[in-house]
N, C-alpha and C positions, 0 to 999 in steps of 0.2 A: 493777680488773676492771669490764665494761662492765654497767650494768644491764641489765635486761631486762623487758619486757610481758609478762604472760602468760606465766609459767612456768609451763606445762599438760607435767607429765611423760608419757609415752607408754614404759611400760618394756613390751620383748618379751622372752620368754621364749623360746630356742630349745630345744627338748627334743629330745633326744636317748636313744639306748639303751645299753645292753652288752652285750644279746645277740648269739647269733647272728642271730637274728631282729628284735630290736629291739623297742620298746613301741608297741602298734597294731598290729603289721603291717610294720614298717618293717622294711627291709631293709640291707645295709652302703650308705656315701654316700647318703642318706637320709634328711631330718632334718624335725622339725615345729615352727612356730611358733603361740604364744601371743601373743598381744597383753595388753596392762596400759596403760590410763592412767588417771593421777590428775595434779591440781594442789594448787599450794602457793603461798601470797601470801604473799613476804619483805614485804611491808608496806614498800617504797620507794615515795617520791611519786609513778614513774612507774607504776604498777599500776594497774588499771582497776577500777571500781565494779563493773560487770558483763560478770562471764565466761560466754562461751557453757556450752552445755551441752556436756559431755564426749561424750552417746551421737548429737551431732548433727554429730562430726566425720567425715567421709572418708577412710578406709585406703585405701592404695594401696600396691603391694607391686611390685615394676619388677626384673629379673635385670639382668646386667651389660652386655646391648644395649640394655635399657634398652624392653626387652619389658612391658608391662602384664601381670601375671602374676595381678592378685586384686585387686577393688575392691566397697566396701561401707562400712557407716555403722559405727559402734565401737560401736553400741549391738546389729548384727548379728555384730561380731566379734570381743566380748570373751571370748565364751564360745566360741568356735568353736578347732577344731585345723586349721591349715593346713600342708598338707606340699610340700615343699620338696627338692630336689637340694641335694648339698650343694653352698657355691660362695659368691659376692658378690653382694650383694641392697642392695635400695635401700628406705628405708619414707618415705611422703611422707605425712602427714596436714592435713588442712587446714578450713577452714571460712571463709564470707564471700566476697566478691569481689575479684579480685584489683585489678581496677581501678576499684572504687568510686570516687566522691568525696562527699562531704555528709556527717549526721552518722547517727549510728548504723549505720556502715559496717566498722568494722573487718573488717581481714581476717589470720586464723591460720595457720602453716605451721609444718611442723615436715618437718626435710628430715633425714633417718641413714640413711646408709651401717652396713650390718652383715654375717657374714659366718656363713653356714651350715658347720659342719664336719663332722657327720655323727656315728650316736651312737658309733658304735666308735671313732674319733677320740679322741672326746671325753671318754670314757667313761663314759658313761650318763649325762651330768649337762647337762641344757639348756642354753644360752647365753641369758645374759640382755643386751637391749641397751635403751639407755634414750637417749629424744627427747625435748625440748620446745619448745613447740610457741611460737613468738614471735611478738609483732604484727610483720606484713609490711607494711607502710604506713605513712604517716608520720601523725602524733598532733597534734592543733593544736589551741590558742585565741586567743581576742583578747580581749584586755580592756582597756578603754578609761578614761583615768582622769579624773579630778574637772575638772583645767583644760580637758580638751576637751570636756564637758558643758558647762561653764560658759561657753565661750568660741565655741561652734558652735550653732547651732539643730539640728542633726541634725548623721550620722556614722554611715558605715559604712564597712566594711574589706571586700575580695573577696580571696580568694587563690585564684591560678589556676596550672595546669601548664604551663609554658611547651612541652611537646609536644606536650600533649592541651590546646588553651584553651578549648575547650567544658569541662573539667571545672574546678569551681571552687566552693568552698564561700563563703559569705557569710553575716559575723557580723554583725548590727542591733546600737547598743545594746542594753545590760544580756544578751547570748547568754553565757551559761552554760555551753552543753553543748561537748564537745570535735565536733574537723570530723576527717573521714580522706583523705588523699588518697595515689594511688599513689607511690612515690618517684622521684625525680628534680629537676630542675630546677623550683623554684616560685618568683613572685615576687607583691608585695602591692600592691594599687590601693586605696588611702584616698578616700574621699568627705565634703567637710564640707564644711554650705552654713551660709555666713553668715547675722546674722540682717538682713541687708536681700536674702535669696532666692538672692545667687551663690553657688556651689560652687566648692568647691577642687576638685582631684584631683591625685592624685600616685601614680606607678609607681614601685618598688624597681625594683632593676636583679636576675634571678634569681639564686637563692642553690641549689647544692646539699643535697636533704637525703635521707638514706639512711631504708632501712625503719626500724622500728623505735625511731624518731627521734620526741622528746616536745618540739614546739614552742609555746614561747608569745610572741606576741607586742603588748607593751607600746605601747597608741597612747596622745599623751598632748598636751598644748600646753603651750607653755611661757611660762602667765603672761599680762603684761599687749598680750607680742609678737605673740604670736598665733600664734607658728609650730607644727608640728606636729615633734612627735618623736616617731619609733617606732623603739622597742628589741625586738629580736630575741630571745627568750632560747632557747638550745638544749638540750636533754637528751641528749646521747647517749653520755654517758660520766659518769663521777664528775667531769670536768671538764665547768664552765660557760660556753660560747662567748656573748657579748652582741656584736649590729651596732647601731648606731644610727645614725640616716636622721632629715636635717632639712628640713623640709618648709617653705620661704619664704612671705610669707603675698601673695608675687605667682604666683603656682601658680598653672599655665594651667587657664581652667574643664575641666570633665568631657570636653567634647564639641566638638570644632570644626564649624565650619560648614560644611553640605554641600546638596548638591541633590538632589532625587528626582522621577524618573517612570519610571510603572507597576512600583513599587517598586523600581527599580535607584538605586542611588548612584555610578555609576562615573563621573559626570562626563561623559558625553557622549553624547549623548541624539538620535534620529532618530525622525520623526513622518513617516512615510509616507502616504498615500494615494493611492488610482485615484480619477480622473477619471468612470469607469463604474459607480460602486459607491455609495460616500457620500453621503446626500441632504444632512447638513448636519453638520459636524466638529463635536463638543461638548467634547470630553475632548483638546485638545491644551495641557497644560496642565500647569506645569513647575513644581514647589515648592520651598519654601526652611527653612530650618534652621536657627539657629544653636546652639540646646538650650535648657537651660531655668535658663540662667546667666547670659543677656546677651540684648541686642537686635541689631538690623539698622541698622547705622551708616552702609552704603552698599550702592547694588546697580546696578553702571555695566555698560550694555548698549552694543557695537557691531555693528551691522547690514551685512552682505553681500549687496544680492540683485539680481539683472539685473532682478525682478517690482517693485520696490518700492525706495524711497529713502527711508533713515530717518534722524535725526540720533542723534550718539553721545548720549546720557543717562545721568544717576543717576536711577534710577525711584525712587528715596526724597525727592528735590528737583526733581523734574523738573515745571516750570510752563509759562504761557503757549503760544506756537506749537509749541512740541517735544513739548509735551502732546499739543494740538489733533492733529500730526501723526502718534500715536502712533494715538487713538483711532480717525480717520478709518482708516488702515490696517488696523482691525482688533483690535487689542493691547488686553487689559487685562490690570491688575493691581493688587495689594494689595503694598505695601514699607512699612509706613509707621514710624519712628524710633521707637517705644513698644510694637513686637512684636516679638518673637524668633520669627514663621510669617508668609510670603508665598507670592506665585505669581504667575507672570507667564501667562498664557491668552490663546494665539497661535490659537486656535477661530478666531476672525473675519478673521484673516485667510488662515488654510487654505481657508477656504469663497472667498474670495475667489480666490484663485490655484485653486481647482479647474473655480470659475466660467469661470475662461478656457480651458478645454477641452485647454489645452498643459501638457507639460512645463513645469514651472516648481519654485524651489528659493530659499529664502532661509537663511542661518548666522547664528546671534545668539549671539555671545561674551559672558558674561557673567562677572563679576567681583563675588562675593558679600564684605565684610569686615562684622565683628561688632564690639560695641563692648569689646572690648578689644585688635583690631587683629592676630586672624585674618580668615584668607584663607582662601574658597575659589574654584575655577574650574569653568564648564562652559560648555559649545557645548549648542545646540538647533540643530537643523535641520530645515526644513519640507523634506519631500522630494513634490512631488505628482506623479504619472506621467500622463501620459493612456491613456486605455481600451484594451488593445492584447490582441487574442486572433488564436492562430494556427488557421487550421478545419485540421482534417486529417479527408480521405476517403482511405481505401486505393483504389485503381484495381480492387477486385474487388467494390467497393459503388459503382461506376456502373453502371447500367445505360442503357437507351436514353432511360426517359423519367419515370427514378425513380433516385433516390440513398437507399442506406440506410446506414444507423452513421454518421450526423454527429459527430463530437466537434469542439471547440476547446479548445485549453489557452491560459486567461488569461495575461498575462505581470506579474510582479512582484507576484502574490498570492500566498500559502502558502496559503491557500484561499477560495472565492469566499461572499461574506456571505449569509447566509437568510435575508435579506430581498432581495438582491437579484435580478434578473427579464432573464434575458435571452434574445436572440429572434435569430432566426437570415434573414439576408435574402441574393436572391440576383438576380442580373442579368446583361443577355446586352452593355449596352453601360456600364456603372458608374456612367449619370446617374437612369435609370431601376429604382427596384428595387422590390421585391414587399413585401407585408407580412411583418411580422416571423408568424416561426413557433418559437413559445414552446420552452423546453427543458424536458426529461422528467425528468431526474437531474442532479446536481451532486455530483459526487467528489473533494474538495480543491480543486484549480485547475483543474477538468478540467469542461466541461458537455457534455450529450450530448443531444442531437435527433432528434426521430422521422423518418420517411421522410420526401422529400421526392420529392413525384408533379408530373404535370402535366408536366413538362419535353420540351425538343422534342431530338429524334438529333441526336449529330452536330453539337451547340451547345458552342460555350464561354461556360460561367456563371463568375462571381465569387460567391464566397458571401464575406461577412462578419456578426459576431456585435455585437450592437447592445443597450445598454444598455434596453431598452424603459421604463424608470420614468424616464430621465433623456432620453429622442427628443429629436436635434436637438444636445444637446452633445456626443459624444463616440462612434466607431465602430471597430471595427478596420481595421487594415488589408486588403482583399481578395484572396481566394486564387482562383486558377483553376481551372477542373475541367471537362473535358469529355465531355460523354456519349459512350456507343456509339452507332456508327452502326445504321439499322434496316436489317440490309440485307436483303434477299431474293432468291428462284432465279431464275435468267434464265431466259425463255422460261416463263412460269409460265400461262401460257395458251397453251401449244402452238401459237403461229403460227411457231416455224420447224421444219423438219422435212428432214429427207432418204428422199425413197424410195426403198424396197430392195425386192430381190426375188428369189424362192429357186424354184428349177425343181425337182420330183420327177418322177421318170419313171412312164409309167401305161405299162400292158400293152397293147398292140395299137395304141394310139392317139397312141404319141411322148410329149409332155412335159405336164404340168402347171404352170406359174407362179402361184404367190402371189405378193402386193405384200403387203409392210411398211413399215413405216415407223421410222426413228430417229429421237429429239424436240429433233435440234438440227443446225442449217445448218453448220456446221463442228466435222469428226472431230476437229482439234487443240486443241479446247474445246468438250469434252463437256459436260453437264449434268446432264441425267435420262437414265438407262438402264431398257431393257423387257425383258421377257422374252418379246416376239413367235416368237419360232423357237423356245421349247420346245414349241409344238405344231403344228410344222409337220415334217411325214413326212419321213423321210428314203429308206427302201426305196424299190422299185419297189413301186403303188398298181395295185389293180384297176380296171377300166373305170368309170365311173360313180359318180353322187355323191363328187365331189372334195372338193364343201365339207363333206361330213361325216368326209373320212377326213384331210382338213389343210386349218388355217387358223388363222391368228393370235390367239394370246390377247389379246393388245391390238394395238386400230386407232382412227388419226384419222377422224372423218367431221365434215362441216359443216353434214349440213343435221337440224334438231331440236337443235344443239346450244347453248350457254351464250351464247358469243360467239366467232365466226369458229371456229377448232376446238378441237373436243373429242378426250377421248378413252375410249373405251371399253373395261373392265377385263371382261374376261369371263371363268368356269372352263371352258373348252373340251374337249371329250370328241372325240377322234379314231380313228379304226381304219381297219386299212390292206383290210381285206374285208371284214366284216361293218357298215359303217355302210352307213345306207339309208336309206329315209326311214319305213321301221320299226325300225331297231333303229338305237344308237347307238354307238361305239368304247367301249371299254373301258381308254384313257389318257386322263388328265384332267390339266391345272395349271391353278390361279387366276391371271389375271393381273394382272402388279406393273407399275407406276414405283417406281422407287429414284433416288435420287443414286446414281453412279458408272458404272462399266462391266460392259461381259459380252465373252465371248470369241465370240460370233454364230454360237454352231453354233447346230442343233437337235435338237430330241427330248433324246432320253436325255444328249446331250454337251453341250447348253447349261448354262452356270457363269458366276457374277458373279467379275472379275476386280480390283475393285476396291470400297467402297463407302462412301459419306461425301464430303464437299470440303470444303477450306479452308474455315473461316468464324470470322470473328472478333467475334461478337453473340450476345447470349441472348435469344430471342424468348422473349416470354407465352405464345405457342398458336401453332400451326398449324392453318389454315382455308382451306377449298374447297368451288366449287358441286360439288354433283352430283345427280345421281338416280340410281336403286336397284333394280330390279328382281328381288326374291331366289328362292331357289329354296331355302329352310330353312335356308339359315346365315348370321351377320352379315360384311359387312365389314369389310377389318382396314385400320388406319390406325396407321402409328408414326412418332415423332422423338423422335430421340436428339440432344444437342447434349454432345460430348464436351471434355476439356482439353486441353491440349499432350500430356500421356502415355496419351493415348488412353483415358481414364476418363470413365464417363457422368457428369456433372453435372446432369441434367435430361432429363425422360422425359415424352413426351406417348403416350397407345394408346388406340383406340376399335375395340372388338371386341363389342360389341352394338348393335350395326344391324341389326336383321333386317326388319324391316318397312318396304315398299314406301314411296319416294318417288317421288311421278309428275312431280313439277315440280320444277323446279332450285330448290335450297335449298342453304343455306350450311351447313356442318357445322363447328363451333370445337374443337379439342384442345387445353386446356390442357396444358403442359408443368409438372411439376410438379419443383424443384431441390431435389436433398437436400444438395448441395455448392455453398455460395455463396461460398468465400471463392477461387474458381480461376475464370478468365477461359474462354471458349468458344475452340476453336480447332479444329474441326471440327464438322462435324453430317450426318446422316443420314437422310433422310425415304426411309418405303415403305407405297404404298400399292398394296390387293388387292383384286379382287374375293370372295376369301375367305382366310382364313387358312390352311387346307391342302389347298384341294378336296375335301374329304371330300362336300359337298349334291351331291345327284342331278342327272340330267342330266333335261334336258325340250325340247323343237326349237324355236327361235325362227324366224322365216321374215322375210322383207324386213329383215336386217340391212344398216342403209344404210351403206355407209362412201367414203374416198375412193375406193375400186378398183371401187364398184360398189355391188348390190345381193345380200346373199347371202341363205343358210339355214345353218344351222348347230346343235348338239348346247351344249347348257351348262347350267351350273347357277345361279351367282349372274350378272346383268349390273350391272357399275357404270360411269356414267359422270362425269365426272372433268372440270372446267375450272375457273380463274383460281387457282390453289395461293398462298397468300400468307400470311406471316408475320407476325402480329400481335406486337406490343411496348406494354406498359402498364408 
């Protein structure tokens, strides 16, 4: 019969009725449980000095899907009455961790199946079920005996899970206490260091060992051999299992010999750097190992580089010119036959291969053996890149004579160093370039750059990203980018023109002709459109004062004007009888230039048939001379510079000008963009001598123009030359 751990009884009581009703409350199929535990120590060797507490175990009560049905501590549930269907039930009770490992770990389980019957079944009399609760883990010592004191300077033993190898208990000499680890697969690693400092070590091969399972195992030497024996002894039955493992006293040390940088060990190793970045390599620098068992017997380096010609070496013997050509190169190191810690620091020569501003690359195979004739292998590689950053501008952050959202992304960095400094340069022929203009932020491998002003339309610049702390060694490669053109309106000083001319008929006297004018020499490319013939008569006109009953809201004249011709925005007031040289019409329009067309009626039936052109530039402002002559309200001035789906991007308006300018003066309209990341593809300028006509009328007399010399009724006069779009 098997022994057992902790035999912690756990008896349940299922109680049951005979009535019809039953006890409690309970009804037929229907049944309540009691819980009971107690323990009892058969006083066998494998029983534990100290048992938990009884009220510190976990009930758990699961039906037959295995549903969680009732959970709490036994110090909550001994007294309690829990009801129940009647049926198949599961009681799990427990305490500790399942997968501890170290000492004062045990962990308890107690796992029964029981079965509710219900009280009328049963007939009134509880069903009693009874659990104990067993150590679920496996139970260990080591105890270490006389010859291997005697025969070691030190000695320890590790047993480890061969599933889980982070869990592993570790016995020191004279360790007393028992170790717990979860069951399965365990095997034991012995350590004994002789007394001239080297260690043995030695792995069993794993052994299965089930929970519940009381291991001890026997380390020991034997004698004057020096070998280690360790004897297994197992508990798991009335029967005694012994393994015994003999441990040669050529046992490989602890620890083979290995390499490390920036704490990896895998043997193969890459030292990168930029050319743009590093002012001086410090840290490339590759260490060595053998433990703390033996020394460094040899450490043979061969050399690969198109940068550099090195000869093959042992750095532990390595003398005269092989020396000489190591240090000149660059290289130091520490190998020397009396340490078990070296390092080979290839710093000096990185700085040098960075120095040459190229691509460059050296492999150094090295071959580490210790003195008992382990091996180990590893590759170093100097990897050094030169400075290489790509600029990227979106095509909707050029402008004419300004670039905004500079970014570059470095190439072969994960991200660019905080110390380093770098500046953004640009040029129209790639011999000649501008000073560096510093960056604002750094985001990983990413730098970004303020505006970039000053630039000329309609230029192709190279921008490249320039190491500024290292000028002179190292740049990127250059990207191209060319600005918008600055374009502007044809005919923006009104020297072409075509005259027009509209005949109304007068009473008693035949015809009347007015002259107009359109603001461009050819119908098939239009420019600017007016609104001349909104106030010009259409009816038949009574006798006398013509120019007050029709006459053009806007006309060119030359003389008082800017430069060669003007033109004259005027709110003209018309009437086809009562204008006179007392009274005035009572129709009035402000007159406009616009981009686009009109369909060239008059009065009431003139209508713009078109407005806007093609344009593929974002000006800063729109600006023109003029002078002013008001009559109480401002003039209106707008530009609109829209995108391909016909959405405004940028808005320039000046609607408070009321006060008189007598001399040609320049007027600037910022345009102001609430939409920068969409390109211009049409635009809109209109300007008025007033915004709706609303100012009163008052008589001008000697209105000079090309048709002549008039008199006329109006409210605001503006005059209007050299229209031209500004670009900053």
């Amino acid at each position: 019969m098997k022994n057992s751990f902790l035999p912690c009884v756990l008896l349940l009581c299922v109680l049951m009725g005979c009535t019809a009703e039953g006890p409690g409350g309970l009804t037929p199929g229907e049944g309540a449980v009691r819980l009971s535990l107690s323990q009892e120590d058969p006083g066998t060797k494998s029983s534990l000095e100290d048992l938990p507490s009884l009220d510190d175990f976990e009930v758990e009560i699961y039906n037959a899907k295995a549903i969680r049905l009732y959970r709490d501590t036994y110090a909550r549930t001994k007294d309690a009455t829990i009801r129940l269907n009647a049926g198949e039930f599961r009681l799990v009770a427990h305490h500790g961790d399942t997968l501890g490992a170290g000492f004062n770990v045990p962990y308890f389980l107690a796992d029964q199946p029981f079965t509710v019957h219900g009280f009328v079944e049963n007939g009134g009399q509880p069903d009693q079920v009874s659990a104990t609760a067993r150590l679920a883990n496996v139970r260990m010592k080591v105890l270490q005996g006389s010859n291997l004191h005697a025969s070691y300077k030190d000695a320890y033993v590790v047993v480890r899970h061969e599933r889980y190898p982070k869990k592993q208990v570790k016995f020191v000499q004279d360790e007393n206490r028992y170790g717990y680890m979860p069951g399965g697969d365990l095997y034991l690693e012995v350590y004994a260091q002789l007394f001239s400092g080297e260690w043995k070590y030695y792995k069993s091969e794993p052994a299965s060992y089930q929970p519940n399972d009381n291991v001890t195992f026997n380390v020991d030497a034997a004698g004057r051999e020096g070998d280690l024996t360790v004897k297994i002894d197992v508990d798991r039955s009335v029967e005694t299992i012994t393994v015994e493992e003999l441990i040669g006293e050529k046992a490989k040390p602890a620890r083979e010999p290995y390499f490390v940088f920036n704490g990896d060990k895998d043997g193969s190793f890459v030292y990168s750097c930029n050319t743009g970045f590093t002012k001086t390599v410090n840290d490339a620098i590759l260490t060595l190992n053998t433990g703390a068992s033996t020394h460094i017997e040899r450490l043979e380096m061969h050399t690969e580089s198109a940068f550099v010609s090195l000869p093959d070496v042992d750095l532990v013997s390595v003398d005269g010119d092989d020396r000489q050509s190591l240090l000149d190169a660059g290289l130091d190191w520490m190998a020397g036959s009396a340490a078990n810690l070296g390092y080979v620091d290839f710093s000096g020569l990185a700085n040098r291969m960075m120095e040459s501003g190229r691509a460059c690359s050296a492999t150094f195979s090295l071959t580490l053996t210790d003195g008992v004739g382990q091996t180990a292998e590893g590759t170093f590689v100097l990897d050094v890149k030169p400075f290489k950053a790509t600029v990227n501008i979106p095509g909707v952050n050029i402008w004419a004579r300004r670039i905004t959202g500079v970014t570059a992304v470095v190439a072969d960095v994960d991200a660019i160093p905080a110390d380093a400094v770098l500046g953004l340069q640009w040029s129209t022929d790639g011999t000649n370039w501008s000073a560096e203009k510093a960056s604002v932020s750094v985001n990983g491998n990413t730098v970004r750059f303020g505006d970039v002003s000053g630039l000329e339309p309609a230029v192709a610049y190279r921008f490249r990203v320039v190491p500024m702390h290292l000028a002179g060694r190292a740049s990127a490669t250059a990207g191209s980018f060319t600005t918008e053109a600055a374009l502007q309106i044809a005919n923006s000083g009104f020297e072409e023109y075509t005259e027009q001319s509209y005949t109304t008929p007068v009473a008693i006297m035949g015809n009347f002709k007015v002259k107009w004018w359109q603001l461009y020499a050819n119908a098939s490319n239009p420019g600017w459109g007016v609104n001349a013939l909104q106030t010009v008569e259409t009816d038949r006109m009574a006798t006398g004062y013509q120019d007050y009953k029709t006459y053009p809201c806007v006309a060119l004249f030359n003389s008082g004007s800017y430069s060669g011709n003007s033109v004259m925005l005027a709110t003209v007031y018309i009437g086809n009888s009562v204008a006179s040289e007392i009274a005035h019409g009572d129709t009035n329009y402000p007159g406009e230039i616009f981009l686009g067309t009109a369909n060239n009626k008059n009065k009431g039936s003139w209508a713009k048939t078109s407005e806007g052109l093609a344009f593929a530039s974002r000006p800063s402002a729109l600006s023109f001379m003029h002078r002013f002559n008001p009559n109480g309200a401002a003039y209106y001035a707008q530009i609109q510079v829209l995108d391909a789906s016909g959405n405004v991007i940028g808005t320039g308006e000046k609607n408070d000008g009321t006060a008189a300018v007598n001399a040609w003066t320049r007027v600037t309209i910022p345009v102001k963009y609430t939409v920068t990341n969409r390109k211009a593809a049409s635009i809109r300028i209109s300007i008025r001598s007033s915004r709706d006509g609303g100012e009163g009328a008052r008589k001008l007399s000697d209105i000079s123009t090309l048709s002549g010399t008039h008199k006329i009724y109006c409210g605001n006069a503006l005059y209007v030359d050299n229209v031209e779009l500004l670009y900053q």
